[in-house]
C-alpha positions in Angstrom: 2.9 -1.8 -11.6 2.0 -5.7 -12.2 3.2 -6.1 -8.3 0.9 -3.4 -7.4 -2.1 -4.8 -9.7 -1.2 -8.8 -7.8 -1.5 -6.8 -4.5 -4.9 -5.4 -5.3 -6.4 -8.7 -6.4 -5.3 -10.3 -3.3 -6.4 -7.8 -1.1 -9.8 -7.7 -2.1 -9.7 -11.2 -1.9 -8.5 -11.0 1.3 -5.2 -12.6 1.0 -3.1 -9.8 3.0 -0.3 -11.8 3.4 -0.3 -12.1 -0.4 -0.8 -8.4 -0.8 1.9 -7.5 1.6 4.2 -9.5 -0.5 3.5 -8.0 -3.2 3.4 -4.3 -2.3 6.7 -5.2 -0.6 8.3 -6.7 -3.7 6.6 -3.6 -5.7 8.6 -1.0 -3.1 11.8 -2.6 -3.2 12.0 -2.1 -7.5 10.2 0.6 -7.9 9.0 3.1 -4.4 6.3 5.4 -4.8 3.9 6.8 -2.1 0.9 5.1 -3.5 2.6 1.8 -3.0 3.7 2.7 0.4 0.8 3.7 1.4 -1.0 0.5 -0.1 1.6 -1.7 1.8 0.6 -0.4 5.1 -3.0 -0.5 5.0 -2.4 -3.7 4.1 -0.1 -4.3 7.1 -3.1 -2.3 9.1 -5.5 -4.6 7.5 -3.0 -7.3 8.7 -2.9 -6.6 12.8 0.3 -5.5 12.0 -0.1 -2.0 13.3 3.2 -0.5 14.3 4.7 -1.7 10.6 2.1 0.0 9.3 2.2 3.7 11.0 5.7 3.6 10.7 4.6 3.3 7.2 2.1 6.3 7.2 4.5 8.5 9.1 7.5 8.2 6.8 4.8 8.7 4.0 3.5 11.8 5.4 7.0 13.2 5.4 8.2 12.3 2.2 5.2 12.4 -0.3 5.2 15.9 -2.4 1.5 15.3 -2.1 0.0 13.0 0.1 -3.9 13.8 0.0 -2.9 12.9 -4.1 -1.8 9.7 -3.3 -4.4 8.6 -0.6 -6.8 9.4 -2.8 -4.9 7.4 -5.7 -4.6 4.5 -3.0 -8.4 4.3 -2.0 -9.4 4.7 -5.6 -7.3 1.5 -6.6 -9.1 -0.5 -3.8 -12.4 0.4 -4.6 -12.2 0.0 -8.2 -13.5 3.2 -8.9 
């Protein structure tokens, strides 16, 4: 969860290759598809478009409940 917090502060600071990092690092101890989905609007966010709907796609197939976790995503980038 710290990765994921790391990630959020650099992203809104607009340090993406510091938020990739860390959602990356985050994914590799601990997956969920809130952090996936992080990671690639990050990678989107990035230029780095084909990472990132690979991303989305495998997302979209695996989360029990995506609109949940979209939802979760957004909120955490907004700070709401």
């Amino acid at each position: 969860m710290a990765m994921i917090g790391l990630g959020l502060i650099a992203q809104k600071n607009g340090d993406l290759p510091e938020a990739v990092r860390q959602y990356s690092g985050a994914m590799a101890v601990q997956p969920t598809d809130v952090g996936y989905l992080l990671l690639a609007q990050a990678l989107q966010q990035q230029g780095r478009s084909d990472e990132a709907k690979a991303i989305f796609e495998r997302v979209a197939r695996l989360s029990p409940n995506l609109g949940e976790a979209r939802k979760t995503a957004e909120s955490l980038l907004s700070g709401k």
